[in-house]
Residue frames as a rotation matrix with the C-alpha (Angstrom) as fourth column:
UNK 1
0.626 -0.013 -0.779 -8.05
0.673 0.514 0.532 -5.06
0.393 -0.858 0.331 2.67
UNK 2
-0.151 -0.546 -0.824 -5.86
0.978 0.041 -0.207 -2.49
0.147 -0.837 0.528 3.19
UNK 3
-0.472 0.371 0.800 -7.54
-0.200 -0.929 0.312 0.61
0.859 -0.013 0.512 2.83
UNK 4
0.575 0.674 -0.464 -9.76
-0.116 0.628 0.769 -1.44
0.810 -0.389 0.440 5.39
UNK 5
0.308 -0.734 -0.605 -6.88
0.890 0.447 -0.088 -1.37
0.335 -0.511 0.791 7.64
UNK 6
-0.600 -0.078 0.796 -5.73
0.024 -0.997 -0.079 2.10
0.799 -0.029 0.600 6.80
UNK 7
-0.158 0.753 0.639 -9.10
-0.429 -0.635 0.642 3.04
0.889 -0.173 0.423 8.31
UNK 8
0.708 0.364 -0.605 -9.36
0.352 0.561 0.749 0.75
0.612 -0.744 0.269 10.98
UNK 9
0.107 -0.582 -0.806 -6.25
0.993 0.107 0.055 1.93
0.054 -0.806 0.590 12.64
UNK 10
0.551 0.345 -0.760 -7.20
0.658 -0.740 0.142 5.66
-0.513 -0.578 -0.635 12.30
UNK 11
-0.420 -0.896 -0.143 -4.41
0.492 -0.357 0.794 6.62
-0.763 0.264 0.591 9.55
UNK 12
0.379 0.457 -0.805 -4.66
-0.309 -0.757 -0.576 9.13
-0.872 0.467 -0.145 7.45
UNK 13
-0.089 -0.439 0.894 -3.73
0.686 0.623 0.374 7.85
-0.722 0.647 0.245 3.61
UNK 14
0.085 0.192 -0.978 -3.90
-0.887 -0.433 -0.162 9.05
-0.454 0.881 0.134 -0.44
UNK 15
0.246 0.224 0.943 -5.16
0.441 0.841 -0.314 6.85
-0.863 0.493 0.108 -2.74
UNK 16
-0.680 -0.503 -0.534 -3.91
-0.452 -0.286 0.845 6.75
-0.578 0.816 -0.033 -6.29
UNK 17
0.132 0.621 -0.772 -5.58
-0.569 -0.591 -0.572 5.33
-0.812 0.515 0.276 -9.24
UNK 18
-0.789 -0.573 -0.220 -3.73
-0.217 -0.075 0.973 3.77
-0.574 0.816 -0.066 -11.60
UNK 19
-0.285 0.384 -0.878 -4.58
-0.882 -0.465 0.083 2.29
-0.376 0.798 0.471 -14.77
UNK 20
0.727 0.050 0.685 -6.44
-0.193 0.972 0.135 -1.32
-0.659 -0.231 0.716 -14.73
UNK 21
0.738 -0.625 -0.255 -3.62
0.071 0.448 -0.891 -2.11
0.671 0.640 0.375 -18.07
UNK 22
0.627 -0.741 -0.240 -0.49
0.511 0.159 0.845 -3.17
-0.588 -0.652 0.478 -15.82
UNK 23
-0.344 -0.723 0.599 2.14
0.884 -0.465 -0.053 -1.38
0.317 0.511 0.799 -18.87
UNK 24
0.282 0.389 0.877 0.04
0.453 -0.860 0.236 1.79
0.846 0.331 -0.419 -18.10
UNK 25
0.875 0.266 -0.405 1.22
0.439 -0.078 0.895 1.90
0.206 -0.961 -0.184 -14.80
UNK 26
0.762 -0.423 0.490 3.81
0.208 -0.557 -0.804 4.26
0.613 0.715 -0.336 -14.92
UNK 27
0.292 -0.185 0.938 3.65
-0.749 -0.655 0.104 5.79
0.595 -0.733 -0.330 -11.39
UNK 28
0.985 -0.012 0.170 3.38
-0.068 0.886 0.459 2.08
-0.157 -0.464 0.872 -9.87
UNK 29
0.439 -0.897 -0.054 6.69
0.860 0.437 -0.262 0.64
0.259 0.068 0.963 -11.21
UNK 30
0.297 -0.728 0.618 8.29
-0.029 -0.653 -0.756 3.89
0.954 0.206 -0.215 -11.09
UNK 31
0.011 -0.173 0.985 7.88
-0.892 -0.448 -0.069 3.29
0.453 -0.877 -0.159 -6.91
UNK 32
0.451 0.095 0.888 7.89
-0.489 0.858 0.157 -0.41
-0.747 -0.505 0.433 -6.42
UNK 33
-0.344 -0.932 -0.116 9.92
-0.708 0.176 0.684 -1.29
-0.617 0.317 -0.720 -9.23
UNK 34
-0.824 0.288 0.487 6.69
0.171 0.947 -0.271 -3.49
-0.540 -0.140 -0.830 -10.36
UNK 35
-0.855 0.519 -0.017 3.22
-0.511 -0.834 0.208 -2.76
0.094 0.186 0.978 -11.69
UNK 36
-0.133 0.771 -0.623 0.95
0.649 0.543 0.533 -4.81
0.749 -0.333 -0.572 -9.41
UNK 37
-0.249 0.315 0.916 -1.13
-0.840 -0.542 -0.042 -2.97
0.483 -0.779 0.400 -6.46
UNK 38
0.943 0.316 0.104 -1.66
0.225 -0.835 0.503 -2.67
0.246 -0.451 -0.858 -3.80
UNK 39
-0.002 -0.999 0.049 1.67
0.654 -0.039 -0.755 -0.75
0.756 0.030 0.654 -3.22
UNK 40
0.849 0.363 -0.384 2.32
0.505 -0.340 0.793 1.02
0.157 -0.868 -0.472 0.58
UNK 41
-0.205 -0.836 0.509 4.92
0.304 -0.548 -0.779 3.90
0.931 -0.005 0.366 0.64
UNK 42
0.909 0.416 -0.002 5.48
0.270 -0.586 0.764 5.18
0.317 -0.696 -0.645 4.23
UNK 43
0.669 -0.714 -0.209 8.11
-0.451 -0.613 0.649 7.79
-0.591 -0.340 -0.732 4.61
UNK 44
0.097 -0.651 -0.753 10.91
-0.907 -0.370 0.203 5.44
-0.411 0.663 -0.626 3.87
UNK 45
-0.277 0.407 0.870 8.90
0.029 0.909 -0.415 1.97
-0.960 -0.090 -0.264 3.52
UNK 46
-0.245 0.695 -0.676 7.86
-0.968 -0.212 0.132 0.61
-0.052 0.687 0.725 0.40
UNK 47
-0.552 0.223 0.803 5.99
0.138 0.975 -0.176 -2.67
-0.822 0.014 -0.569 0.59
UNK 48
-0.456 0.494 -0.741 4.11
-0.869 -0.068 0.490 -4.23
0.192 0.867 0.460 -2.70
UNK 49
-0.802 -0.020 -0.597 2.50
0.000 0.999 -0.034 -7.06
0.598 -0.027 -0.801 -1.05
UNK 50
0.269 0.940 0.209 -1.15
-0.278 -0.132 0.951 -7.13
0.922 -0.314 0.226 0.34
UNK 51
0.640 0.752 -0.157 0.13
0.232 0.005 0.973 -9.26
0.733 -0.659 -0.171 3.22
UNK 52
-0.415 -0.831 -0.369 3.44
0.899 -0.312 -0.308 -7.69
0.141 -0.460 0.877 4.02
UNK 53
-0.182 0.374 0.910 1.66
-0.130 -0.926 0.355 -4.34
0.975 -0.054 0.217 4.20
UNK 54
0.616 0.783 -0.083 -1.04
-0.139 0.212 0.967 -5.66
0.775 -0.584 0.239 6.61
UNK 55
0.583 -0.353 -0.732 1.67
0.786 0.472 0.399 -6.66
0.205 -0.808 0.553 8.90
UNK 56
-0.497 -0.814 0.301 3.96
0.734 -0.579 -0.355 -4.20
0.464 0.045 0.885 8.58
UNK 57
-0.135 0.640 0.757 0.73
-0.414 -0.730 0.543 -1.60
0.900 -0.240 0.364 9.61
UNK 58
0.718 0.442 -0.538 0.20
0.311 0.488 0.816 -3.93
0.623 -0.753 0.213 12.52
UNK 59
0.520 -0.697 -0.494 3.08
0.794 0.607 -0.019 -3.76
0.313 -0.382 0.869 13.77
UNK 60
-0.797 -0.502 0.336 4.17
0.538 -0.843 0.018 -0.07
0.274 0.196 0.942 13.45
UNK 61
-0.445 0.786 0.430 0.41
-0.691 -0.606 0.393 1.48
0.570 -0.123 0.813 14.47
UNK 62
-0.594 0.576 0.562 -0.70
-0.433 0.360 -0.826 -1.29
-0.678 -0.734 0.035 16.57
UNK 63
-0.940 0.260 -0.222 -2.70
0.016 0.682 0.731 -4.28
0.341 0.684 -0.645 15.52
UNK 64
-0.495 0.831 0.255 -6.63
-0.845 -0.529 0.082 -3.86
0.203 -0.174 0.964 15.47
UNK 65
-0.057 0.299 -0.952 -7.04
-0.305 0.903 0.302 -7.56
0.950 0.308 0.040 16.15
């Protein structure tokens, strides 16, 4: 849903990867302090919540609804 979003509001993005084992997630926790996805870094935002993201993108780029 939010890559879906990403794209819907025209932003430009980088997807990561991780590893489907949550301990393997190195890069995750190392930026959200956690090692669930979907995780949204922007500039100095980090959100780890599917629907705090979504809002947060609404709100800051305009809501596609």
């Amino acid at each position: 849903m939010v890559r879906d979003r990403l794209r819907e509001l025209g932003l430009t993005y980088e997807t990561i990867e991780v590893p489907v084992s949550h301990r393997d997630r190195h890069e995750v926790f190392r930026v959200s302090g956690q090692y669930f996805v979907p995780v949204l870094v922007d500039e100095e935002v980090m959100l780890d919540d599917e629907e705090k993201i979504l809002a947060y993108l609404d709100k800051k780029y305009g809501s596609v609804l």
